[in-house]
C-alpha positions in Angstrom: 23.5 1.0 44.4 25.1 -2.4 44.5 28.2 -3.5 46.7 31.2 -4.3 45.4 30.7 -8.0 46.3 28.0 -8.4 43.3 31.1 -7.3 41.3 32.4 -10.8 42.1 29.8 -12.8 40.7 31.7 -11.7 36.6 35.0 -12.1 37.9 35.1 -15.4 39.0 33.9 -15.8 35.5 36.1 -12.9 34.1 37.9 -13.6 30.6 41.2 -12.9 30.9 41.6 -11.3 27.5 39.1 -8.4 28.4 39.9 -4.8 27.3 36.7 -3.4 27.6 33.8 -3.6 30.4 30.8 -1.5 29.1 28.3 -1.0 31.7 25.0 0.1 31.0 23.0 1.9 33.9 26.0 3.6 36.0 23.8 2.8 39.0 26.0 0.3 39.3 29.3 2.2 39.3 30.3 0.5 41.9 30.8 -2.5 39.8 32.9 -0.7 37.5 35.2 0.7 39.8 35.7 -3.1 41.3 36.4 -4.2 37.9 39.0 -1.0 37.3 40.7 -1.9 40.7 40.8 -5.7 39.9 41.7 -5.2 36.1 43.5 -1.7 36.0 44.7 -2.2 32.4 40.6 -2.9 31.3 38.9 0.6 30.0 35.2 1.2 31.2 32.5 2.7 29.4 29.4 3.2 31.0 25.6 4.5 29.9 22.9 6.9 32.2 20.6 8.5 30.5 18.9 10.0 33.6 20.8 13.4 34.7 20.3 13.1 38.0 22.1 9.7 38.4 24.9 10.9 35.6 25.5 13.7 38.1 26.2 11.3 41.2 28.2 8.5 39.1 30.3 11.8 37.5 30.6 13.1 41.1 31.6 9.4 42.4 34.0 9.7 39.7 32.9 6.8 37.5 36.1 5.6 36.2 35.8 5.9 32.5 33.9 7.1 30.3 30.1 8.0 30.8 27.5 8.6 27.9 24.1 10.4 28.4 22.8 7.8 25.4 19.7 5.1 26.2 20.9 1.9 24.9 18.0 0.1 22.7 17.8 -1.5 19.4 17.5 1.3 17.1 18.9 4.6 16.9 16.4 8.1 17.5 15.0 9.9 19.7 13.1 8.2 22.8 11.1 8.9 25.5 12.2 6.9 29.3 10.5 7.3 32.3 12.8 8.4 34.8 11.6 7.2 38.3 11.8 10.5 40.8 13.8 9.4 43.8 17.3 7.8 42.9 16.8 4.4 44.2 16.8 3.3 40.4 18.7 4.8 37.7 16.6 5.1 34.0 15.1 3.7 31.5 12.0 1.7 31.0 10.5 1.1 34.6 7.7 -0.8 33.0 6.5 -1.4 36.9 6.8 2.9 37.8 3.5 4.1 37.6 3.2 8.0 36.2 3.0 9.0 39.2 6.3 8.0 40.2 8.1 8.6 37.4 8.5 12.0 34.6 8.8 11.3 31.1 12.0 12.7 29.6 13.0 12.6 26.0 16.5 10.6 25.3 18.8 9.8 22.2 18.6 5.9 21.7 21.3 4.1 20.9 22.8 0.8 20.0 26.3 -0.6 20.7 26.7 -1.1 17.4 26.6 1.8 16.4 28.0 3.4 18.9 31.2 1.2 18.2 31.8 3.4 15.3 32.5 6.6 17.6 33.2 5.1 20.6 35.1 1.6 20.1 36.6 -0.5 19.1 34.2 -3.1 21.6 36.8 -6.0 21.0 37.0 -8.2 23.9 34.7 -6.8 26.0 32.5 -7.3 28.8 28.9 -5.8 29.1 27.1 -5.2 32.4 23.2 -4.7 31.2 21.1 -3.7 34.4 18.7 -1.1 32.5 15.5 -1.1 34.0 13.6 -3.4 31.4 15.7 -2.2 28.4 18.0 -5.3 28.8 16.5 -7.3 25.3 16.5 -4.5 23.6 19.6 -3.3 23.7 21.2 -6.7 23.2 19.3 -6.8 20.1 21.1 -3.4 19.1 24.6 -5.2 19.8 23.6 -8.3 17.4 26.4 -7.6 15.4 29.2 -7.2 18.4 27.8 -10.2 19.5 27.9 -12.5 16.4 31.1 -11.2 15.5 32.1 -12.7 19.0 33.5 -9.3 20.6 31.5 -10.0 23.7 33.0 -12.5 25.7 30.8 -12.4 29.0 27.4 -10.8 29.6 25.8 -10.1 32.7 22.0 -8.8 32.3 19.1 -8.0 34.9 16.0 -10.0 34.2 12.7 -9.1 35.6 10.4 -12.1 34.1 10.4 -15.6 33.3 9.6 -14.9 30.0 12.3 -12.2 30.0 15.4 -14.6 30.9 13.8 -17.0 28.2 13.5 -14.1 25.4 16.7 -13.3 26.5 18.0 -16.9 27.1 16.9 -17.9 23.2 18.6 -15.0 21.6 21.7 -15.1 23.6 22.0 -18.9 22.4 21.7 -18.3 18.7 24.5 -15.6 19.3 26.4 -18.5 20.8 26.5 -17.9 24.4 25.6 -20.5 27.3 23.9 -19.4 30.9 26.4 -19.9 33.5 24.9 -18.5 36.4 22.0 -16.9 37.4 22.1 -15.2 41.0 21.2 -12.1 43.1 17.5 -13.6 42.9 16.7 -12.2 46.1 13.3 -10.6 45.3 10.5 -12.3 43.4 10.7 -9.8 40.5 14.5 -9.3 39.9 17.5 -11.3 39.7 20.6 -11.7 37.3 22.3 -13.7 34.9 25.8 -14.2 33.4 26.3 -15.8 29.6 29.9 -16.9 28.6 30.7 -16.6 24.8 31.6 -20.2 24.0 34.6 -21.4 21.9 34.1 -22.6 18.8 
């Protein structure tokens, strides 16, 4: 899991008009419960879709709420390969080989529709560090994001081609790259998109 000093890199950037952080893949619980401590009066929902690590954040008691969902741009059934050992937490792991993985079958879901049941997302935050899955569920939040209630994103990439998929759509959504960090590995880094003004 992350330290809480990767929490920093979104709040030196943190909107202060933020009621929501959503963060998908509770492996990085940690980060939520830096935001909670910093922001006490933001409300955190988070996304794990592999039992194993849902277990651990419950048991680390992840401080908000916590959805078994896969986020993705459509809704269904789905199938994730769920690496073994719990040095990652779910989804695609596009580089986990069958043999270091199990296939397990998942609901998908997008933000936007989970906004119905579960929001309302105004003003909200999303952490995106999904194993491969980070695209696709952005696409599922197209409408949260161009009816601007996302005001900071911070997404894992694991490709050049990746960050520029990501990078295009982001901009016709209205959002500008402000930082991209953690690129410690060859393979794996972050970035964080503001919302602009208008």
């Amino acid at each position: 899991m992350y330290s809480e000093n990767q929490a920093q890199e979104i709040l030196q950037f943190w909107p202060e008009s933020t009621k929501l952080f959503i963060v998908g893949g509770t492996a990085d619980g940690n980060e939520a419960q830096t935001i909670t401590r910093a922001h006490p009066n933001v409300k955190c929902l988070g996304f794990e879709p592999n039992p194993k690590m849902f277990k651990i954040q419950t048991e680390m008691n992840f401080p908000g709420k916590l959805l078994t969902h896969a986020l993705w741009h459509s809704n269904g059934p789905g199938v994730l390969k769920m690496p073994h050992d719990l040095a990652r937490s779910a989804s695609v792991c596009r580089d986990l080989d069958d043999h270091g993985c199990e296939l397990q079958q998942v609901e998908l879901r997008t933000l936007d529709s989970l906004e119905e049941e579960e929001g309302p997302f105004d003003d909200c935050v999303l952490w995106v560090d999904i194993e491969c899955a980070e695209l696709q569920s952005l696409y599922g939040a197209t409408r949260l994001l161009t009816e601007r209630k996302v005001l900071l994103i911070n997404a894992e990439i694991m490709s050049e081609k990746e960050e520029r998929d990501i990078d295009d759509f982001l901009t016709l959504c209205n959002f500008t790259k402000i930082q991209r960090w953690n690129n410690s590995m060859p393979n794996k880094w972050d970035v964080v998109y503001r919302l602009e003004s208008v």
